[in-house]
C-alpha positions as CSV (number, residue, x, y, z in Angstrom):
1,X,-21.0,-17.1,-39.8
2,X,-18.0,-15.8,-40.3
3,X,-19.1,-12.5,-39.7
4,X,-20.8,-13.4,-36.1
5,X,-18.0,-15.2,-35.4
6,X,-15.3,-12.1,-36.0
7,X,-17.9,-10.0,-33.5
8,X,-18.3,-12.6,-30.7
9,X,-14.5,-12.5,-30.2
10,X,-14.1,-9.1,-30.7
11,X,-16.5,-8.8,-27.7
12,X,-14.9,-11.3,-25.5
13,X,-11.7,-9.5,-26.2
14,X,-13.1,-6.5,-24.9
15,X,-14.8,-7.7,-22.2
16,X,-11.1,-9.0,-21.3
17,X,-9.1,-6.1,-21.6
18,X,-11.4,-3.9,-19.3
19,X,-10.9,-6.7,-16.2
20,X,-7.2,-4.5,-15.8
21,X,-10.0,-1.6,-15.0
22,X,-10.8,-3.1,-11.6
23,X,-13.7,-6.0,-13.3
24,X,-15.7,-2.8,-14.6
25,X,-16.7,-4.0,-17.8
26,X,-19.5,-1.6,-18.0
27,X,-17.8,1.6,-19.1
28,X,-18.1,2.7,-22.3
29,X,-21.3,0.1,-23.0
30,X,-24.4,1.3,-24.1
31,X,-27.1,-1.0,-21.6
32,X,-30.0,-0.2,-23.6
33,X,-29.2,-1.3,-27.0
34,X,-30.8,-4.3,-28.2
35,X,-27.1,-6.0,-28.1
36,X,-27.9,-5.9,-24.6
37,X,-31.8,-6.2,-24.0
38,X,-32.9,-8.2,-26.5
39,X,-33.6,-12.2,-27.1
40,X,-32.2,-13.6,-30.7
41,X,-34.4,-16.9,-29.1
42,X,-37.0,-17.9,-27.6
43,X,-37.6,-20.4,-24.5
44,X,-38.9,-23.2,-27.0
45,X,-35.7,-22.7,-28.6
46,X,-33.3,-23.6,-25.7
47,X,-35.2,-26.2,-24.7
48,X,-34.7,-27.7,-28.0
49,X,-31.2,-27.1,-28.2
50,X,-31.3,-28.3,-25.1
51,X,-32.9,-31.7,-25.6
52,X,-30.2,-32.4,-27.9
53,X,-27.3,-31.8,-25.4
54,X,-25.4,-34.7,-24.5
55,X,-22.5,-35.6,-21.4
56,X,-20.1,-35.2,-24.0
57,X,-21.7,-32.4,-25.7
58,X,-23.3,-29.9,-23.7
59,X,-25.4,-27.4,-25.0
60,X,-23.6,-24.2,-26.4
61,X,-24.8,-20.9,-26.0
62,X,-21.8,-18.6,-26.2
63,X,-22.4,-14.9,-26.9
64,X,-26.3,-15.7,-27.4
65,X,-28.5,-12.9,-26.7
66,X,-30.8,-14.5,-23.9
67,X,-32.0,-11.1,-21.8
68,X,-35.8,-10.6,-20.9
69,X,-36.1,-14.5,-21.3
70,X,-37.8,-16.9,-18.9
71,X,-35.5,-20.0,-18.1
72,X,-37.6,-20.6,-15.5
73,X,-36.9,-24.1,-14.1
74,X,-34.9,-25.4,-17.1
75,X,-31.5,-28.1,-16.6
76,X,-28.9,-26.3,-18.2
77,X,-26.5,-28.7,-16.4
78,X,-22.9,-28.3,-17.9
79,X,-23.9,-25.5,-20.7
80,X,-21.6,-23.1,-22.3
81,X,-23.1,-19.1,-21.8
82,X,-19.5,-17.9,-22.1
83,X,-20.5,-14.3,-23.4
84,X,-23.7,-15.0,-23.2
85,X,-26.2,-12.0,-22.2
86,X,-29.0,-12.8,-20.1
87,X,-29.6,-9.1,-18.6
88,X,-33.8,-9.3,-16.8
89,X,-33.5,-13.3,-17.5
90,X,-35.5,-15.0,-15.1
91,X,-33.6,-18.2,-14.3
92,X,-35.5,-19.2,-11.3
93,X,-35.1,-22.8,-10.2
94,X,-32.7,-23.5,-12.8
95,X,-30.1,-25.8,-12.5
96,X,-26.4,-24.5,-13.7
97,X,-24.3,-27.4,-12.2
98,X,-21.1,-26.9,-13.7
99,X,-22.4,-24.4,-16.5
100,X,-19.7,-22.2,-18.1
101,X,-20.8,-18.2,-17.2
102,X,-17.3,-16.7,-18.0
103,X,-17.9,-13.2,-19.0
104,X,-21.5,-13.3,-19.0
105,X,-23.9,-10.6,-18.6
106,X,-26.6,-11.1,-15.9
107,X,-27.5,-7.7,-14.7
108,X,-30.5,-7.8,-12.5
109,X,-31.5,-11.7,-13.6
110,X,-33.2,-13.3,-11.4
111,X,-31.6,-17.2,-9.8
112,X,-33.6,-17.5,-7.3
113,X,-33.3,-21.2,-6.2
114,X,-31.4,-21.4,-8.8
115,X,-28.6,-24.4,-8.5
116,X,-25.3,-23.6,-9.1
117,X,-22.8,-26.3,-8.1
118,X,-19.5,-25.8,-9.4
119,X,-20.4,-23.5,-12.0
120,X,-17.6,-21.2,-13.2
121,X,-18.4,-17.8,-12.9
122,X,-14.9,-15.8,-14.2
123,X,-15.1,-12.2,-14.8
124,X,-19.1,-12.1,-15.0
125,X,-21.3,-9.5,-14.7
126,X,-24.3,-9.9,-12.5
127,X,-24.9,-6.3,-10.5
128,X,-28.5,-6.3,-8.6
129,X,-28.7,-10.3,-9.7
130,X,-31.8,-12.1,-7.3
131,X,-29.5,-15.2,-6.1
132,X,-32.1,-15.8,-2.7
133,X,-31.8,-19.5,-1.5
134,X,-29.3,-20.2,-4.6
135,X,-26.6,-22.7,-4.2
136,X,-23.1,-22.0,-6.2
137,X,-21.2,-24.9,-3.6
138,X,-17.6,-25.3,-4.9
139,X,-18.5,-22.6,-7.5
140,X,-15.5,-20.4,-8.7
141,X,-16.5,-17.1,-8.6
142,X,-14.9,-13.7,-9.7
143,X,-17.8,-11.7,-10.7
144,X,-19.2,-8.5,-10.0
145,X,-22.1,-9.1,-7.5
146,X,-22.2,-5.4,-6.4
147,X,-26.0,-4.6,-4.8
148,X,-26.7,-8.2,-5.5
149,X,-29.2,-10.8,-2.9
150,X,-28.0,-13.8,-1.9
151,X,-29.9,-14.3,1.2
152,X,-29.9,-17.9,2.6
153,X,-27.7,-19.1,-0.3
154,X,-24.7,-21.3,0.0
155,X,-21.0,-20.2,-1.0
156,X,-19.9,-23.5,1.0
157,X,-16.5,-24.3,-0.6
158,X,-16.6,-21.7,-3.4
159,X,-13.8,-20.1,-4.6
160,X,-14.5,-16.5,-4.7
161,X,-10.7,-15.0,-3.9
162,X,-8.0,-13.4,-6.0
163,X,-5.3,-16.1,-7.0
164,X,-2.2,-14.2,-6.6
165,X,-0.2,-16.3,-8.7
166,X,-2.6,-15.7,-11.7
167,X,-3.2,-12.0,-12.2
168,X,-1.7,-10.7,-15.2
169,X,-5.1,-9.3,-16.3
170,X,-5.4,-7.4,-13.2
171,X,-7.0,-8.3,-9.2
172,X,-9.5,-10.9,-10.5
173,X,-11.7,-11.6,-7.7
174,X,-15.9,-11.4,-6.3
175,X,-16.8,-8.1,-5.9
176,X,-19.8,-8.5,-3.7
177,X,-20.4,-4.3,-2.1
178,X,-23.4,-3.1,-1.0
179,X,-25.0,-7.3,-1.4
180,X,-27.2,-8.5,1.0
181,X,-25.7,-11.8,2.1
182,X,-27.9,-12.5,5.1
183,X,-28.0,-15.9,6.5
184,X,-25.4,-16.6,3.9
185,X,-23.7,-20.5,3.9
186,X,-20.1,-19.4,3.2
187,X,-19.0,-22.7,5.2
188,X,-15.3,-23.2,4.1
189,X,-15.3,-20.5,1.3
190,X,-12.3,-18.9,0.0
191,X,-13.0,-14.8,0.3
192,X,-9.7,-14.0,0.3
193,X,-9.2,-10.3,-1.1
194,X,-12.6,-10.3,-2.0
195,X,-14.5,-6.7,-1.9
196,X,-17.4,-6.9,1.1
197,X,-17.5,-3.4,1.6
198,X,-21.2,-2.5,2.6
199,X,-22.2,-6.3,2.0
200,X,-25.0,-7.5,5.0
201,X,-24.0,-10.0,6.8
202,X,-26.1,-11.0,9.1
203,X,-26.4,-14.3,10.7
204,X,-24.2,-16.1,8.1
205,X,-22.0,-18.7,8.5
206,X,-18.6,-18.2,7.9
207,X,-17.0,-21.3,9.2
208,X,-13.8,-21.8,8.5
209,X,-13.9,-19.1,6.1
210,X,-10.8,-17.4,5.0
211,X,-11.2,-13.5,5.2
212,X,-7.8,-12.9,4.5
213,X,-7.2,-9.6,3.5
214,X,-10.7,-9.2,2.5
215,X,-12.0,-5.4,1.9
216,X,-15.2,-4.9,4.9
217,X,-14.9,-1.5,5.5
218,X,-18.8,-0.7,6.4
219,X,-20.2,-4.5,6.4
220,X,-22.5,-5.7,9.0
221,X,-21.6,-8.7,10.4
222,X,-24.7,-8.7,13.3
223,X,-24.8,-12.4,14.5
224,X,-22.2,-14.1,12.1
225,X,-21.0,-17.2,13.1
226,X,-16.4,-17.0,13.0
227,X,-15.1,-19.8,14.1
228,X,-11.9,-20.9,12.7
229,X,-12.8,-18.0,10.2
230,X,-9.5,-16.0,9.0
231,X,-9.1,-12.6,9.4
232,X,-5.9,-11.8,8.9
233,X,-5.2,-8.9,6.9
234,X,-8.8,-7.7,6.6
235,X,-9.9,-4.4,6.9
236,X,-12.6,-4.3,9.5
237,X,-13.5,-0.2,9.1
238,X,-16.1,0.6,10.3
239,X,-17.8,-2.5,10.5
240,X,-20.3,-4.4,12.4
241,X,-19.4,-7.1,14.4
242,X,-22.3,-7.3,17.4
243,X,-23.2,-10.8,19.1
244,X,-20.6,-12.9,16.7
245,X,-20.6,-16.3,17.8
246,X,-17.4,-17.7,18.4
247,X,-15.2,-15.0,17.4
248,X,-12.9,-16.5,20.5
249,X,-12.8,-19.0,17.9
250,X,-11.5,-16.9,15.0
251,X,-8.1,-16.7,13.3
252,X,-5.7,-14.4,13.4
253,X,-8.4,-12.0,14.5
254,X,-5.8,-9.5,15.9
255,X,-4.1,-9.1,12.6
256,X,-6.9,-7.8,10.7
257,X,-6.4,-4.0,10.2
258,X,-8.4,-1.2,11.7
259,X,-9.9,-3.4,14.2
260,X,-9.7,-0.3,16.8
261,X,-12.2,1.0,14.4
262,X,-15.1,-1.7,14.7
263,X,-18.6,-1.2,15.9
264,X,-19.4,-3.4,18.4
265,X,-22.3,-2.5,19.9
């Protein structure tokens, strides 16, 4: 126990200290080892850990190795997966209101449908993750999402920007480049700083949105809706910006940067 124990935080302590390397948590890690790959439990097994969960105790799965699993459909409402690797995991349909993902590995795992209401999401890794028709509403997110699918999901509300007052382990923030984000609910979301370069975005809504500062060099935003959406500060090379609906609409449009350099047609 002790033993396990001694590893798990030398791991999370690692995992920390590469966040000053711009959230790349990845270099230096071997992605095939069975650290990373395997399953220490089986889907019979969460179930019965989680059966035994409680309001006041919710289930506790930090550091476990979870990868390859299917999770398929399973209430993992308010579980701890601090740490926890789930690499290939097939979470479709799940519900992960509230769950605890700091520093959690979910490279290519699939959430589609999955529910993730207010989940905390701090420093996770989750390249190439499936998140189609998720829903992370008021979800705090400053994960790597690079080449990741959210398409029709909901962002309404998250938090997914850098909080300047809190960054002494470096820009903490979503990382979403190269993501498809079509059709994507960002209604209200904070994007503030966040990196979009390359994301799609087609057709989403970015309501009241704040863009602020907010990397889009390359991003496609054919058909996004901008009203009251915040710009100000954002680099718009290079990017997309055909048929926007209301962009008359938009804040502080004319102090975004490199706006001479958009593709409008």
């Amino acid at each position: 126990m002790m033993t396990r124990t001694f590893a798990l935080t030398t791991l999370c302590l690692a995992l920390l200290a590469t966040t000053t390397r711009a959230q790349d948590m990845m270099r230096g890690l071997d992605l095939t080892s069975p650290a990373m790959v395997s399953a220490e439990m089986s889907r019979q097994e969460v179930e019965a850990m989680l059966a035994k969960a409680s309001a006041g105790a919710p289930a506790d799965l930090t550091g476990k190795r979870l990868s390859g699993l299917d999770l398929s459909g399973l209430d993992l409402t308010d579980a701890i997966l601090r740490a926890a690797r789930l690499n290939k995991t097939k979470l479709a349909g799940a519900r992960l209101d509230g769950a605890i993902l700091d520093q959690a590995w979910l490279l290519d795992a699939d959430l589609t449908g999955a529910s993730l209401k207010r989940a905390n999401l701090f420093a996770s890794q989750m390249a190439r993750a499936r998140l189609d028709g998720a829903d992370l509403t008021g979800a705090r997110i400053a994960a790597d999402l690079s080449g990741a699918s959210l398409v029709g999901a909901s962002i309404a509300d998250a938090h997914l920007g850098a909080d300047m007052r809190n960054q002494s382990m470096g820009l903490m923030r979503a990382v979403l480049r190269s993501a498809n984000l079509a059709r994507l609910n960002a209604r209200n979301a904070d994007l503030s700083r966040v990196d979009l370069e390359f994301a799609s975005l087609t057709g989403a809504d970015l309501t009241g949105a704040s863009l602020r500062n907010a990397q889009l060099g390359g991003a496609d935003l054919t058909g996004a809706t901008v009203i009251d959406t915040d710009f100000e500060g954002a680099d718009l090379t290079s990017a997309r910006l055909i048929a926007p609906i209301g962009l008359d609409r938009a804040k502080n449009f004319d102090k975004a940067k490199n706006g001479e350099r958009l593709i409008k047609q």
